[in-house]
LOTOR-832049 format. One record per atom (N, C-alpha, C): residue in three letters; chain; atom name; x negated, y, z negated. Coordinates in steps of 0.05 Angstrom, whole numbers, plus 5000, padded with zeros to 4 digits. Atoms other than C-alpha are relative to their C-alpha. Example, Ala and Ser with C-alpha at 12.3 -4.5 7.8 and 13.67 -1.06 7.14 Angstrom:
+-----+-------+------+------+------+------+
: res : chain : atom :   px :   py :   pz :
+-----+-------+------+------+------+------+
: ALA :     A :    N : 4982 : 4976 : 5000 :
: ALA :     A :   CA : 4754 : 4910 : 4844 :
: ALA :     A :    C : 4982 : 5024 : 5000 :
: SER :     A :    N : 5016 : 4976 : 5001 :
: SER :     A :   CA : 4727 : 4979 : 4857 :
: SER :     A :    C : 5015 : 5022 : 4986 :
+-----+-------+------+------+------+------+
This chain:
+-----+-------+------+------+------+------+
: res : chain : atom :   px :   py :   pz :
+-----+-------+------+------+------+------+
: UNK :     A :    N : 5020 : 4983 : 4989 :
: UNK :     A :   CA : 7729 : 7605 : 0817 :
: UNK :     A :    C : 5003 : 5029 : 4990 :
: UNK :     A :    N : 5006 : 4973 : 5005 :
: UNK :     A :   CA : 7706 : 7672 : 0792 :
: UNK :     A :    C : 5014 : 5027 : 5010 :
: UNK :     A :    N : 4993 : 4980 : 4974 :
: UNK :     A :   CA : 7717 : 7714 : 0853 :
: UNK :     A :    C : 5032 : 4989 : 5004 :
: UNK :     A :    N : 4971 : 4996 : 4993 :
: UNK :     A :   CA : 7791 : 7688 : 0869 :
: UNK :     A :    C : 5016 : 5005 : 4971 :
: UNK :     A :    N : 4993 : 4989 : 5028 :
: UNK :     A :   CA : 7807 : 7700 : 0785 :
: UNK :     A :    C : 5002 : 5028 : 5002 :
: UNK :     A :    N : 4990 : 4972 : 5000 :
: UNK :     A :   CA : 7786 : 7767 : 0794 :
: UNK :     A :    C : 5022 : 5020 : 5016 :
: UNK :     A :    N : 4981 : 4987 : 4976 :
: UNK :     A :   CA : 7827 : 7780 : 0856 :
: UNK :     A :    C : 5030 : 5000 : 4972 :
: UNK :     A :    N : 4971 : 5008 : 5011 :
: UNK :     A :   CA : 7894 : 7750 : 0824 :
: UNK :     A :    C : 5000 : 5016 : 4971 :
: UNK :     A :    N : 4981 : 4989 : 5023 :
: UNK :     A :   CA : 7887 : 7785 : 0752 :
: UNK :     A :    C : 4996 : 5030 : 5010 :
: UNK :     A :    N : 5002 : 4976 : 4988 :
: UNK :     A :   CA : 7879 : 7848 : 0793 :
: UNK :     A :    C : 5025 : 5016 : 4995 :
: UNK :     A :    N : 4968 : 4982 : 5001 :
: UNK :     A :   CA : 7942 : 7900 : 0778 :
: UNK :     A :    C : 5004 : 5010 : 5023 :
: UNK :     A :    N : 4993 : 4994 : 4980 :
: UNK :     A :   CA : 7973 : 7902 : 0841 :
: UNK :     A :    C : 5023 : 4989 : 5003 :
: UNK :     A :    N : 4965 : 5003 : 4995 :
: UNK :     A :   CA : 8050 : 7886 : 0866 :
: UNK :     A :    C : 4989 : 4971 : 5014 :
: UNK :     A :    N : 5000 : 5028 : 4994 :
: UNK :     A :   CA : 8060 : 7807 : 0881 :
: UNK :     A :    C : 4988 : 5000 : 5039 :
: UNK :     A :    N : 4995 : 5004 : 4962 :
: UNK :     A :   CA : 8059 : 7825 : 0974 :
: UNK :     A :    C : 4970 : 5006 : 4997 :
: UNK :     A :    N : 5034 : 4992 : 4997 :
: UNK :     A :   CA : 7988 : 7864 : 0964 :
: UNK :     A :    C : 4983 : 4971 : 4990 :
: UNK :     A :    N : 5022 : 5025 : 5005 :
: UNK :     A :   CA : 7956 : 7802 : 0919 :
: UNK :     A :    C : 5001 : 4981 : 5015 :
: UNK :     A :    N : 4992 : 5022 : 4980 :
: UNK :     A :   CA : 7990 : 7753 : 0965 :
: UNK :     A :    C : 4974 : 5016 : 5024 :
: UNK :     A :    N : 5005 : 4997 : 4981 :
: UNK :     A :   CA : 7962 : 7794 : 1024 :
: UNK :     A :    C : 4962 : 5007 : 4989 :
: UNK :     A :    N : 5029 : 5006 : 4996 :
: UNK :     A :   CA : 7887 : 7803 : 0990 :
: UNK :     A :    C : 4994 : 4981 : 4992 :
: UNK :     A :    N : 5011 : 5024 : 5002 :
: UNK :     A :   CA : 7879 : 7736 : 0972 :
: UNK :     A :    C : 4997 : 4981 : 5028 :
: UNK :     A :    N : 4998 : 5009 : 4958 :
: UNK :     A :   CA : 7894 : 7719 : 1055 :
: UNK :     A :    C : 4982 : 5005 : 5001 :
: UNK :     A :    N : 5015 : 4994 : 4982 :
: UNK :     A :   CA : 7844 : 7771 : 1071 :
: UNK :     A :    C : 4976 : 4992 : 4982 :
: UNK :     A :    N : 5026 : 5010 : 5015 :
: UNK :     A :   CA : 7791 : 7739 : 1018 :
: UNK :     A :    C : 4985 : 4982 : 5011 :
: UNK :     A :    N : 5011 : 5024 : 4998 :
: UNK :     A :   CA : 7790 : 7678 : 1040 :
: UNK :     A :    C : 5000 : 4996 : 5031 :
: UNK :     A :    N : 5018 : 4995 : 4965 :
: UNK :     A :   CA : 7787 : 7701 : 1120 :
: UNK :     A :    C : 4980 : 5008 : 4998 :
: UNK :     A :    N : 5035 : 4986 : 5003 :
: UNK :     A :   CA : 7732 : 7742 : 1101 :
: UNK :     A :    C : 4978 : 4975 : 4994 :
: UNK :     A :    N : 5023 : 5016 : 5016 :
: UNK :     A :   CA : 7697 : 7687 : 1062 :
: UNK :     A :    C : 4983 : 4985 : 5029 :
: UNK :     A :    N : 5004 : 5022 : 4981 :
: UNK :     A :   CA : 7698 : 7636 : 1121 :
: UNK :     A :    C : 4981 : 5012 : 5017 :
: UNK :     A :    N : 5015 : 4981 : 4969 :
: UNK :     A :   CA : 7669 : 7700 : 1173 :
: UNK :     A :    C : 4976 : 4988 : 4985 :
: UNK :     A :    N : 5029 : 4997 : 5012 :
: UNK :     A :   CA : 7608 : 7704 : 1121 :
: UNK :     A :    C : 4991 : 4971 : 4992 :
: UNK :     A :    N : 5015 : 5034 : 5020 :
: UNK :     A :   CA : 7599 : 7633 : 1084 :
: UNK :     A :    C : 4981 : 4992 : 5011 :
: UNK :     A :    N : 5016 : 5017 : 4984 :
: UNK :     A :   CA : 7562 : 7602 : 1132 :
: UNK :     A :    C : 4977 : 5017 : 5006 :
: UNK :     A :    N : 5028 : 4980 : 5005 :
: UNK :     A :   CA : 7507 : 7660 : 1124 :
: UNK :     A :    C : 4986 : 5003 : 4978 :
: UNK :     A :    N : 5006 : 4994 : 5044 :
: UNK :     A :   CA : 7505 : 7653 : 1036 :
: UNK :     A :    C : 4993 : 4985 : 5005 :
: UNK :     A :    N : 5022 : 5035 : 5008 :
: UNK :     A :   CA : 7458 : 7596 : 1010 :
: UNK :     A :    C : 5019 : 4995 : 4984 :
: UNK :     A :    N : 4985 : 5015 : 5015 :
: UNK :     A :   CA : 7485 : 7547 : 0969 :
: UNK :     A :    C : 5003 : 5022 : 4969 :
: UNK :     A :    N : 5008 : 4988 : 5029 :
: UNK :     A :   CA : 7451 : 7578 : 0906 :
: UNK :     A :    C : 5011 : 5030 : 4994 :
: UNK :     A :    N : 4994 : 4970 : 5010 :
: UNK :     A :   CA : 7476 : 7651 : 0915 :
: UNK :     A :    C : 5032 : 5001 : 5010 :
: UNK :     A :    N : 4967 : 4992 : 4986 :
: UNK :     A :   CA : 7549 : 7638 : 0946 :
: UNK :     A :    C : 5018 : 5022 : 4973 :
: UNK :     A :    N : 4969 : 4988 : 5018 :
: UNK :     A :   CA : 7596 : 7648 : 0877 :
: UNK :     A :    C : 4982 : 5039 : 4996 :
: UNK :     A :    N : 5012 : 4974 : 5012 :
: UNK :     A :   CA : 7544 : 7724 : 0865 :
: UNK :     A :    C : 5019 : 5010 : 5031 :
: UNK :     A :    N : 4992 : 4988 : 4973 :
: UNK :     A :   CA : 7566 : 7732 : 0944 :
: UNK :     A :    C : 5038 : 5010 : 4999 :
: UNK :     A :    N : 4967 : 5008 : 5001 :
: UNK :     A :   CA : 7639 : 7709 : 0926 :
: UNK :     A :    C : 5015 : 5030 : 4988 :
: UNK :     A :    N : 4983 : 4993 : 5021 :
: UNK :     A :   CA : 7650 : 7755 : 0870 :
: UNK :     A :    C : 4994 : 5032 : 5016 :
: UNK :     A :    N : 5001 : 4971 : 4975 :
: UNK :     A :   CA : 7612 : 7816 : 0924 :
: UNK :     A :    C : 5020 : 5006 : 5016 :
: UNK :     A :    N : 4980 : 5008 : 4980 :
: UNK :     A :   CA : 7665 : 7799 : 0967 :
: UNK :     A :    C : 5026 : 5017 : 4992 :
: UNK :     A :    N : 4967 : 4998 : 5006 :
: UNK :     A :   CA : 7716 : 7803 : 0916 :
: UNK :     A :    C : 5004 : 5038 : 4994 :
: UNK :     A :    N : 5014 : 4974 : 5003 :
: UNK :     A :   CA : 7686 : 7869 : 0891 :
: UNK :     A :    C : 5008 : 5023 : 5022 :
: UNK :     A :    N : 5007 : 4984 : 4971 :
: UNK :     A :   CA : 7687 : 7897 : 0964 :
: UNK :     A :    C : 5030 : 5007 : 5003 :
: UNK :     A :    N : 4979 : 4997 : 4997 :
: UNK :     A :   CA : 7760 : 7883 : 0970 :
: UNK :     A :    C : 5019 : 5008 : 4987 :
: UNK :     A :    N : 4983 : 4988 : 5011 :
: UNK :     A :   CA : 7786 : 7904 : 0914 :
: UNK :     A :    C : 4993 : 5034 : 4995 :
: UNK :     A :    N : 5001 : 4977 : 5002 :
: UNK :     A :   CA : 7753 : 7972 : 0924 :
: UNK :     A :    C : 5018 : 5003 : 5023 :
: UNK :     A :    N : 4991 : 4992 : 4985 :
: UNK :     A :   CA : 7787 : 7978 : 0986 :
: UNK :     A :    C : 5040 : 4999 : 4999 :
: UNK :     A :    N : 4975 : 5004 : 4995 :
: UNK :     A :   CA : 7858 : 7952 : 0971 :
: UNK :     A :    C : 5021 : 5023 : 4981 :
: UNK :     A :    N : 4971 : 4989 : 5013 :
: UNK :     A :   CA : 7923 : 7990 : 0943 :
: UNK :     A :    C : 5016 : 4984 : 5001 :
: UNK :     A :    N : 4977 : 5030 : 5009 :
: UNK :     A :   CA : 7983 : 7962 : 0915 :
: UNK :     A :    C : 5022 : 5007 : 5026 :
: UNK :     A :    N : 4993 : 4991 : 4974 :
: UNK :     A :   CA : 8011 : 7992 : 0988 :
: UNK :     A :    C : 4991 : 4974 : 5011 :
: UNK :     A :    N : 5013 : 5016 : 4977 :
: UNK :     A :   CA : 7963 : 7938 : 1027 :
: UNK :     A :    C : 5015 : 4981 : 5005 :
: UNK :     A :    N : 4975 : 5023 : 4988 :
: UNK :     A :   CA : 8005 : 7886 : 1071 :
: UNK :     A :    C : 4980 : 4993 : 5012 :
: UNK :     A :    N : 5008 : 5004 : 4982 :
: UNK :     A :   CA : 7955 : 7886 : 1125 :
: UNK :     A :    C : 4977 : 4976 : 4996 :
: UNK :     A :    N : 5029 : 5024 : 5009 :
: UNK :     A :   CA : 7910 : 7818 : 1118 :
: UNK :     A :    C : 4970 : 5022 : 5011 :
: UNK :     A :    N : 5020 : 4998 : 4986 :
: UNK :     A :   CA : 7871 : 7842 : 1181 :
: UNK :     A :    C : 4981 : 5029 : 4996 :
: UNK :     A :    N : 5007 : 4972 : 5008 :
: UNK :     A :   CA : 7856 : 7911 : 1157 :
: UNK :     A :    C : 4983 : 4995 : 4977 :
: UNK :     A :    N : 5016 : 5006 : 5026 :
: UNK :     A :   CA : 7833 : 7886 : 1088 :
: UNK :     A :    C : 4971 : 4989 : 5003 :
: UNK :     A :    N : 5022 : 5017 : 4986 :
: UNK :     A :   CA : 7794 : 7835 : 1115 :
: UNK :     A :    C : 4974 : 5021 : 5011 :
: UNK :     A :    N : 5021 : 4975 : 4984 :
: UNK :     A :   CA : 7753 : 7883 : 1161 :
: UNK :     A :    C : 4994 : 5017 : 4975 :
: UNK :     A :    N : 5015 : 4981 : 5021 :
: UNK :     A :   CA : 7745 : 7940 : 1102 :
: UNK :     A :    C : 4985 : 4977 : 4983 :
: UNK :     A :    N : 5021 : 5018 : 5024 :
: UNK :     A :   CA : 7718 : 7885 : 1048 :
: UNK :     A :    C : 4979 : 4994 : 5020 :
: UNK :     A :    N : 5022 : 5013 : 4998 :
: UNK :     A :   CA : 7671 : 7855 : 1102 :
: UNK :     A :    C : 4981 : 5024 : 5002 :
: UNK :     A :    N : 5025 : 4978 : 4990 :
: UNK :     A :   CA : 7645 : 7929 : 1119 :
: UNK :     A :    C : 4991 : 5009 : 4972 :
: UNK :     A :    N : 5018 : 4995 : 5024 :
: UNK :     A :   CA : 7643 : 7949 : 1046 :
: UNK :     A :    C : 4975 : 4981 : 4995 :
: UNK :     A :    N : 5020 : 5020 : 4997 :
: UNK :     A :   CA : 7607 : 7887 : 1038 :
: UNK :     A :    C : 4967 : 5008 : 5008 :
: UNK :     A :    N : 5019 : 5010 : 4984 :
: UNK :     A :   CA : 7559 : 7890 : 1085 :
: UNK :     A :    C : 4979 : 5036 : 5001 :
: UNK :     A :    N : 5016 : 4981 : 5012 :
: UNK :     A :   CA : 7544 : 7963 : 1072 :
: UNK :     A :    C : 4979 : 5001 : 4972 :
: UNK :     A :    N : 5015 : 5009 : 5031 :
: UNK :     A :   CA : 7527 : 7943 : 0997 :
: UNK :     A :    C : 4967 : 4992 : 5010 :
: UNK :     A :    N : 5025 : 5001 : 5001 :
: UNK :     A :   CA : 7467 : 7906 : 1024 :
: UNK :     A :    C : 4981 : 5020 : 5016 :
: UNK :     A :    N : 5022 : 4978 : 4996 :
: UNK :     A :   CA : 7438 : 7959 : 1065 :
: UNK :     A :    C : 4990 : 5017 : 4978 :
: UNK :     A :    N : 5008 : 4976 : 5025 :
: UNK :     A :   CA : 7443 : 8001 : 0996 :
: UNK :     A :    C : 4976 : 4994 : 4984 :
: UNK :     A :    N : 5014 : 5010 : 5024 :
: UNK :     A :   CA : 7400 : 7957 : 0958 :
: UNK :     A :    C : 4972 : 5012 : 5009 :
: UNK :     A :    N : 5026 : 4993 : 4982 :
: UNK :     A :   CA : 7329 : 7993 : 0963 :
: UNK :     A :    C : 4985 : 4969 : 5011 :
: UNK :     A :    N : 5023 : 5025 : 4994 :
: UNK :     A :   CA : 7276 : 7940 : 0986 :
: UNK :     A :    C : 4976 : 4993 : 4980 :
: UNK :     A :    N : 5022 : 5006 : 5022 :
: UNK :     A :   CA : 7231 : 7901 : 0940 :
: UNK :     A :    C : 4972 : 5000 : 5009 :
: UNK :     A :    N : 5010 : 5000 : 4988 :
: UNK :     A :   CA : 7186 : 7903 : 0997 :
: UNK :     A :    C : 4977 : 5029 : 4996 :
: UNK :     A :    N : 5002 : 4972 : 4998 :
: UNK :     A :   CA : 7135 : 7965 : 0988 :
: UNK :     A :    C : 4990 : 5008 : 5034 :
: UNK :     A :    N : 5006 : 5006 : 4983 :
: UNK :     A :   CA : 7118 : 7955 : 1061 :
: UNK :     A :    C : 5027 : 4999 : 5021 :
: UNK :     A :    N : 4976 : 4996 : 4986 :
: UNK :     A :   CA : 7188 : 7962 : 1083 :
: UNK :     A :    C : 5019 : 5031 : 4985 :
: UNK :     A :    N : 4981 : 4970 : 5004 :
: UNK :     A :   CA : 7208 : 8029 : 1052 :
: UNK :     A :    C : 5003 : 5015 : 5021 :
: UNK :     A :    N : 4999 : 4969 : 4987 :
: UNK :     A :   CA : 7186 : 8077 : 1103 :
: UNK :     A :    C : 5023 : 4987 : 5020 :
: UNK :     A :    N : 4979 : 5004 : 4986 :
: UNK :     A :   CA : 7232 : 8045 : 1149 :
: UNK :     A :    C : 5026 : 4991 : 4990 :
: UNK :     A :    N : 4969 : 5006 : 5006 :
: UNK :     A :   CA : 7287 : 8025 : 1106 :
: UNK :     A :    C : 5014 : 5016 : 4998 :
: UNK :     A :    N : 4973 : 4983 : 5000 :
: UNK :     A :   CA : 7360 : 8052 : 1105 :
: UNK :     A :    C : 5000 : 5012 : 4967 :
: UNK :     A :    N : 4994 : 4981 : 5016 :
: UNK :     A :   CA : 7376 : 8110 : 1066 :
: UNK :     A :    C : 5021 : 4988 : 4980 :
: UNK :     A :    N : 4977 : 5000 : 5010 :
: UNK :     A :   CA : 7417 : 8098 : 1007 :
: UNK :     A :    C : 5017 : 5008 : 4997 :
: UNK :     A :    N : 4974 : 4994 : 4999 :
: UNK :     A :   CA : 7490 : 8100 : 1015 :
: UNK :     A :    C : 5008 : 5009 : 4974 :
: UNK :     A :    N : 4979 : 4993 : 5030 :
: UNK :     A :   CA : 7523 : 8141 : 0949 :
: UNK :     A :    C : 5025 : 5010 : 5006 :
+-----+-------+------+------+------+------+
């Protein structure tokens, strides 16, 4: 898989990759069951994306990781504008 490749060739100390490949694949499980079949590995690799902005070669903490990747995450899609033109005036501001 894509998404756990990019985790592992990640430059980080052996405890951190150990400990974000835990919080990857807790995270995955929270969300999976919300991705379609057809868009999971784009979701997978958002995921991985999410978590490796958040981690350092410091990180131990699964449950800390976990939590930042799902909020990066989940911020991402509020960012995306709307394809909708009928949903701008109320959509969320983009996050930069």
């Amino acid at each position: 898989m894509k998404a756990r490749q990019r985790l592992e060739d990640a430059s980080f100390g052996p405890e951190a990759l150990k400990a974000m490949v835990q919080a990857f694949d807790q995270a995955w499980s929270v969300v999976s069951g919300n991705i379609s079949q057809g868009t999971s590995e784009t979701a997978r690799l958002r995921l991985a994306n999410a978590l490796l902005s958040v981690a350092t070669d410091d990180s131990r903490d699964v449950g800390v990781l976990k939590r930042e990747a799902l909020e990066v995450m989940a911020l991402s899609y509020y960012a995306v504008p709307s394809d909708n033109p009928t949903d701008r005036e109320g959509a969320v501001q983009r996050v930069t």
